[in-house]
N, C-alpha and C positions, 0 to 999 in steps of 0.2 A: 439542552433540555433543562428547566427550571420547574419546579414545581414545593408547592407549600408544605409541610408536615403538620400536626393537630397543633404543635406550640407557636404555628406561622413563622418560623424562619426558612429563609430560603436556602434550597443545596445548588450549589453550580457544579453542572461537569466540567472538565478540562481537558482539552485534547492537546499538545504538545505539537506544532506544527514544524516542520526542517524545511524553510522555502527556498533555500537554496538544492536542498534535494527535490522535492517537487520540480522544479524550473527544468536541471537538467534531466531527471527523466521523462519530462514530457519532451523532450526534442530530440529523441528515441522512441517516439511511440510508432509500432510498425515495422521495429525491427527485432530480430532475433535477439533473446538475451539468454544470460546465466543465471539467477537469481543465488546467491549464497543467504539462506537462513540461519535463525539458531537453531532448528530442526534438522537441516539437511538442503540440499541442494533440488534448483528447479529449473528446466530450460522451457524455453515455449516463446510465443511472441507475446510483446507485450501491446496490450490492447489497451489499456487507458491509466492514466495515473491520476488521483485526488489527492485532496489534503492529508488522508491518513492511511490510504492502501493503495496497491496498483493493481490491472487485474491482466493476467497473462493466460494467454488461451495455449493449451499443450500443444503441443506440434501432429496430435492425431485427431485437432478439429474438433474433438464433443469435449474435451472436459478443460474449465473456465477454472482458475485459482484467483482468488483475491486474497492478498499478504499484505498485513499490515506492516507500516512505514517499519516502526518501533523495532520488527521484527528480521529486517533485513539486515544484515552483517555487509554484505558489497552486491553489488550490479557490475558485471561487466557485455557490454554489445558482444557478439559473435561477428 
C-alpha cells in the first residue's frame, strides 16, 4: 500500500517474507499440526498458508485462526 502525504513523499510498507518457510508449510496443508507461538500453543488443521500468515481451523470445525508468519516460534505435523 503506497499512498502520498500533504509534503508528496511517498510511505512504503514492508512485509518481511521467509519463502522457504512458506514452501514447506504449504506441503502440509491438510494435515494436522501444533502451532508453537509467542503467545502460546495451537493444534488444529491447517487450512492454507500465505506470504505472512497461515490459517488453521480448530479441531471442533467453527473457529478459524489466522497467525502470522512473524509470530510462530515452530510448526510441527502430528
Amino acid at each position: 500500500m503506497v499512498y502520498q502525504s500533504k509534503d508528496r513523499q511517498q510511505i512504503k510498507y514492508i512485509s518481511l517474507i521467509d519463502p522457504y518457510v512458506v514452501e514447506t508449510l504449504k506441503m502440509i496443508i491438510g494435515r494436522s499440526v501444533v502451532i508453537e507461538t509467542v503467545r502460546g500453543n495451537l493444534q488444529g488443521i491447517l487450512a492454507d498458508v500465505k506470504p505472512d500468515h497461515v490459517v488453521v481451523n480448530a479441531y471442533d470445525n467453527e473457529t478459524v485462526f489466522y497467525v502470522r508468519l512473524q509470530q510462530i516460534v515452530y510448526v510441527m505435523p502430528d
